[in-house]
C-alpha positions in Angstrom: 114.9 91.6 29.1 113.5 88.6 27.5 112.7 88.6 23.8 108.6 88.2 24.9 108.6 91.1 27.1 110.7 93.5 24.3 107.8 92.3 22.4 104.8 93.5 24.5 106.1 96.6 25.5 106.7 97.0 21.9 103.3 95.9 20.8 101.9 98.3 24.0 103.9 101.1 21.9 102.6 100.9 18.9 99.0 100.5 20.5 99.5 103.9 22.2 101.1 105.5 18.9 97.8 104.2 17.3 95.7 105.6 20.1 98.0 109.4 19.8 97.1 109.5 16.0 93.4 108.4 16.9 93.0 111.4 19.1 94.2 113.9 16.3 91.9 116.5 15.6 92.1 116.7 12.0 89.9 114.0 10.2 92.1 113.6 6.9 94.9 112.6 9.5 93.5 110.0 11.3 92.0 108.8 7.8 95.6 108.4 6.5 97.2 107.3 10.2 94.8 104.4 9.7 95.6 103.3 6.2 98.8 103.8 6.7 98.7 101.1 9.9 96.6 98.9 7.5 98.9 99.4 4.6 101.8 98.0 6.9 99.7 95.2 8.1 98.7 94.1 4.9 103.0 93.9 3.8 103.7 92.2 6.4 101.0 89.8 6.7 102.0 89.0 2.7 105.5 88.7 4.0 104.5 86.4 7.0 102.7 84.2 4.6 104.8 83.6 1.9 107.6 82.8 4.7 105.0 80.0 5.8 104.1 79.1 2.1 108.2 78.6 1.3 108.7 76.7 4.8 105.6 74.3 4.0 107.1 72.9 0.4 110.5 71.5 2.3 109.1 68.2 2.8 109.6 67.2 6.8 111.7 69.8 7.9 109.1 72.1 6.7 106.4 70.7 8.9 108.6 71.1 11.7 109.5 74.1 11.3 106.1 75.2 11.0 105.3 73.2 14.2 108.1 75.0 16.0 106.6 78.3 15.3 103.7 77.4 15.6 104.7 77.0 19.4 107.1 80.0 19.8 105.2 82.7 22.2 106.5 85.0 20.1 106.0 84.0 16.5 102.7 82.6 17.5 101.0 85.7 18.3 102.3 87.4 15.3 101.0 84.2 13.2 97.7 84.7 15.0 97.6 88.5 14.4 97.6 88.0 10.6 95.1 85.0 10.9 97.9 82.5 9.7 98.3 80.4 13.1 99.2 76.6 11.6 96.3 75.7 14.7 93.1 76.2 14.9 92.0 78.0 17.9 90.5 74.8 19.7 94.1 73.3 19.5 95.7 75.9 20.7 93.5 76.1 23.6 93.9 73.0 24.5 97.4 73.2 24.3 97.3 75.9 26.8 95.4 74.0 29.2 97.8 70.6 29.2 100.2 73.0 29.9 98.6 75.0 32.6 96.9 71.0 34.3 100.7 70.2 34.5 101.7 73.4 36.7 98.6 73.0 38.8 99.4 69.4 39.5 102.1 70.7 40.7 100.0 72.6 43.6 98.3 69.5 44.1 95.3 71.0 41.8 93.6 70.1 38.4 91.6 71.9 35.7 88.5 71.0 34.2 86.8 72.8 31.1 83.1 73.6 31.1 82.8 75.1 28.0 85.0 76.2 24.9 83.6 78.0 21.9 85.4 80.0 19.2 86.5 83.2 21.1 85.4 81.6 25.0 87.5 79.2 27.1 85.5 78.5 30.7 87.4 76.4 32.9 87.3 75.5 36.9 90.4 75.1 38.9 89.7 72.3 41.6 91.4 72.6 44.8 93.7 75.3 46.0 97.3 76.0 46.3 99.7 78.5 48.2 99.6 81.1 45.2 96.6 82.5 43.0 96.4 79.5 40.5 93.8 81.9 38.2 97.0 83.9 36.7 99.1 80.6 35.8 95.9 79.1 34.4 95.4 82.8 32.1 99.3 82.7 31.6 99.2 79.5 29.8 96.0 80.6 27.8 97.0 84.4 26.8 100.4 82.5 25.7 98.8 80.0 23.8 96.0 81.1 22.7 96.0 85.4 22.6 93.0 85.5 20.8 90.6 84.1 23.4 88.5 87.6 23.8 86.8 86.1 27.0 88.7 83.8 29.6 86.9 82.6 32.5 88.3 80.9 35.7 86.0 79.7 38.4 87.7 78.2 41.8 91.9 78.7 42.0 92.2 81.4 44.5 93.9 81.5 48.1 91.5 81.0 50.8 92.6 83.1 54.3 94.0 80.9 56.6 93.4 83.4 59.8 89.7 83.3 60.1 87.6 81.1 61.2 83.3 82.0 60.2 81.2 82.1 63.6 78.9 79.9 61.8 81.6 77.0 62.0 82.4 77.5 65.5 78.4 77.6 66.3 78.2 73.6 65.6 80.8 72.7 68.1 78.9 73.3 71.2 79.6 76.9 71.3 75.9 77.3 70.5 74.5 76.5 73.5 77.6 79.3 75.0 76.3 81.9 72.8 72.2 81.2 73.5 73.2 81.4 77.5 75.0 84.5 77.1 71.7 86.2 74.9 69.1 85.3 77.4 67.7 88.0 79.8 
């Protein structure tokens, strides 16, 4: 099991924890259940940044190293958790986007954006290829970029290969076949 997947079944963990202790019954233990998740948050995210602080005074190999984790999947989401991402969210949507035009050049697609804001990324796949091109184009944002609350993906998926619309087959002269045949 790869590092990234121990991660999000360990974040999907906690998130149910959370959601056990959220159901309680008694008030006064939800009320401490929640500070107590805050409390923890709060430490680490004081940890977390003083690590950053520490790594930023070493003169180039700190900016490296910031870079670096900057662009570890897994460190990154933590870093954007806590709010300290070294990138701002536009950059790191953008990064996603190089990363998912270079996989869908691949499928002899490309990628355009239409519109980008602070928690919105809208972008159109243009042409098709032999798998669903929507999940690599969302893979490459959701690793990038977690914190895009609304991703949308116009264009991108398979198109049936084993039917052909009436309408199509109407222009090629089996019209006038069809208008015989409906005549009394």
């Amino acid at each position: 099991m790869s590092a990234t997947q121990e991660f999000q079944e360990r974040a999907a963990r906690i998130e149910g924890l959370v959601q056990k202790l959220e159901s309680a019954a008694d008030p006064a233990l939800r009320a401490t259940a929640r500070e107590l998740v805050q409390c923890l948050m709060e430490l680490h995210g004081t940890g977390i940044e003083r690590i950053l602080e520490i790594a930023s005074t070493a003169p180039e190999a700190g900016a490296g190293l910031l870079e670096s984790l900057g662009h570890d999947e897994l460190v990154s989401s933590l870093l954007v958790l806590y709010g300290l991402h070294p990138e701002d969210f536009e950059t790191r949507v953008r990064r996603g986007i190089d990363k998912a035009r270079q996989a869908l050049r691949k499928q002899g697609a490309s990628l355009d954006v239409l519109a980008l804001d602070e928690t919105m990324v809208r972008v159109q796949i243009i042409g098709a290829g032999k798998e669903d091109l929507q999940s690599v184009v969302r893979d490459a944002l959701t690793e990038t970029a977690p914190d895009a609350a609304n991703i949308v993906i116009e264009g991108g998926r398979q198109q049936s290969q084993g039917f052909v619309p009436l309408s199509s087959l109407l222009g090629s002269g089996l019209a006038a076949v069809r208008a015989e045949s409906v005549q009394p």
